[in-house]
C-alpha positions as YAML, in Angstrom:
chain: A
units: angstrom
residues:
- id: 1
  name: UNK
  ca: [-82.42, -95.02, -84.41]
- id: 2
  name: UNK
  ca: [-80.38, -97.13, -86.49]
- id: 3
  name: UNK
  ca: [-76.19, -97.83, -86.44]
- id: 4
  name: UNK
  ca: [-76.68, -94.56, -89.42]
- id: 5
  name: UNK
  ca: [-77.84, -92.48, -86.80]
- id: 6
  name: UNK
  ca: [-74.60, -93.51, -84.57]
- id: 7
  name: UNK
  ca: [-72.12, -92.35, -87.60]
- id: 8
  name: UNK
  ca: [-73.91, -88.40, -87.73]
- id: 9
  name: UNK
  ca: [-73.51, -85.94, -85.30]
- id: 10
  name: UNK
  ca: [-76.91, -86.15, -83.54]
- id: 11
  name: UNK
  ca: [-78.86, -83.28, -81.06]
- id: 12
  name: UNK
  ca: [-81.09, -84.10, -78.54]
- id: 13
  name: UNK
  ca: [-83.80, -81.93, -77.08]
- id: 14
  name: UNK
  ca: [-86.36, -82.20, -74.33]
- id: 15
  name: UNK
  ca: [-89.98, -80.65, -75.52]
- id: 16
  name: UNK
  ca: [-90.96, -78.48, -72.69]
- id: 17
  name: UNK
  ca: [-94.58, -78.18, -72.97]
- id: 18
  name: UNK
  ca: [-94.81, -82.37, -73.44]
- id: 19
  name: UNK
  ca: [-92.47, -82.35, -69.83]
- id: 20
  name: UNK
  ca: [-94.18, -83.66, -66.26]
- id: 21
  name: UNK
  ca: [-90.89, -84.06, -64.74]
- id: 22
  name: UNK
  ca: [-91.08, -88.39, -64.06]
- id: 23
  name: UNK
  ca: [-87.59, -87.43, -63.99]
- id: 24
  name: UNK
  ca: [-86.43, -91.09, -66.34]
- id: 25
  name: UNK
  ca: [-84.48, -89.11, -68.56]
- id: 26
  name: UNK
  ca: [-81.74, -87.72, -65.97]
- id: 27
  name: UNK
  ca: [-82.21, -91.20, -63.74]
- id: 28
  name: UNK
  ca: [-81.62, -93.22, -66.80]
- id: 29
  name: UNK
  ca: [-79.21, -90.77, -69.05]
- id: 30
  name: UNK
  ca: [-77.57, -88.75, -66.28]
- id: 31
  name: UNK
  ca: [-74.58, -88.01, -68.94]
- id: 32
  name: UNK
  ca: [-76.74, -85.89, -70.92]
- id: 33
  name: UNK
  ca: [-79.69, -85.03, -68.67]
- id: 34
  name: UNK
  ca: [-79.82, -82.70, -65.84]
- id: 35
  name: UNK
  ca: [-83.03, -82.06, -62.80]
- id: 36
  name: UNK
  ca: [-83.66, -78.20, -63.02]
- id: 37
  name: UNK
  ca: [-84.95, -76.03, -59.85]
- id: 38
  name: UNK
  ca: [-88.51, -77.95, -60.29]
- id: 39
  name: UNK
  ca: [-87.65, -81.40, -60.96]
- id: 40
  name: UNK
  ca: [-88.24, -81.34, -64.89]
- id: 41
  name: UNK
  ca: [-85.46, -82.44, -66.96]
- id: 42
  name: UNK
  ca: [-82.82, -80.20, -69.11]
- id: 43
  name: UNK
  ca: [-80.35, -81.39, -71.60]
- id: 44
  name: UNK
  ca: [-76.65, -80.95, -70.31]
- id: 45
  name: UNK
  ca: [-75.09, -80.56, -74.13]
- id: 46
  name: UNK
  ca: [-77.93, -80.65, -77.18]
- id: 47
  name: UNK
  ca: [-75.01, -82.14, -79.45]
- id: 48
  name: UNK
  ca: [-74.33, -85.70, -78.24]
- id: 49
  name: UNK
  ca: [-71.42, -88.16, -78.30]
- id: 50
  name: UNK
  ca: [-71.54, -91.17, -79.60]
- id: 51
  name: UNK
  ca: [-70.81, -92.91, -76.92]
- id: 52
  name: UNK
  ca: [-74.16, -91.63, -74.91]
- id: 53
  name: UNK
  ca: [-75.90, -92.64, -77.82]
- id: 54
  name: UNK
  ca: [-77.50, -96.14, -75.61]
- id: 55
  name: UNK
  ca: [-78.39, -93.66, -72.62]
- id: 56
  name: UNK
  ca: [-80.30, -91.54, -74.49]
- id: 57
  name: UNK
  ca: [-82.13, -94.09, -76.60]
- id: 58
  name: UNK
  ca: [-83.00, -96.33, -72.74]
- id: 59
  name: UNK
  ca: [-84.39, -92.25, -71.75]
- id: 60
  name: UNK
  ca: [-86.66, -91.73, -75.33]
- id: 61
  name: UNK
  ca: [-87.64, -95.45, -74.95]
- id: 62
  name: UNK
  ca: [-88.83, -94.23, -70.80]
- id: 63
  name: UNK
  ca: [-89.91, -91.08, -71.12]
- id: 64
  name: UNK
  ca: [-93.80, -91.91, -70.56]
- id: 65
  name: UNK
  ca: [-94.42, -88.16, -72.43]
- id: 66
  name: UNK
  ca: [-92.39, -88.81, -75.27]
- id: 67
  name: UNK
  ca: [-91.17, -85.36, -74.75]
- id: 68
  name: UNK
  ca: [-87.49, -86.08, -76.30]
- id: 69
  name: UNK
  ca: [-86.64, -85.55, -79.50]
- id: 70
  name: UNK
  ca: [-83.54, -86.87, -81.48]
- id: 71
  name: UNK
  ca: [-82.38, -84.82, -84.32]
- id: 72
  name: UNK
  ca: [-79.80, -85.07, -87.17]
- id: 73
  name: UNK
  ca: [-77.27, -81.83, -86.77]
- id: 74
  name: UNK
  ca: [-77.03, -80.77, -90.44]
- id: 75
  name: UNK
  ca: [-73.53, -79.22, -91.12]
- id: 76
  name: UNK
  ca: [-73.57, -75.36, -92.52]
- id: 77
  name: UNK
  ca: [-72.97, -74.85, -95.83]
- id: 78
  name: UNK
  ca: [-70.61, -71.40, -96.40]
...
């Protein structure tokens, strides 16, 4: 996760199955994380902001599962 990954519109996911609910990602990124009904974490908005970009890295860096995922959002082509 580079400064080229800062300059493209970037999605973030939490894998569900990979998910014990430590809870890091919505202590640590509470801008883009959210605690559901039993404690596991959901993504707020899947298309991030640059400026969350540092919260989300300090939750992939803490998430002891590795259960979030980082993607690229590659524009439609009409």
């Amino acid at each position: 996760m580079g400064d080229a990954a800062l300059s493209q519109e970037m999605r973030v996911e939490i894998d569900c199955d990979a998910c014990t609910g430590h809870g890091r990602c919505y202590d640590l990124a509470p801008n883009v994380f959210a605690e559901d009904e039993r404690g596991y974490g959901q993504v707020r908005d899947s298309v991030l902001r640059p400026k969350l970009m540092q919260e989300v890295r300090s939750a992939i860096l803490n998430c002891p599962e590795r259960a979030i995922r980082l993607h690229k959002v590659v524009p439609e082509h009409k």
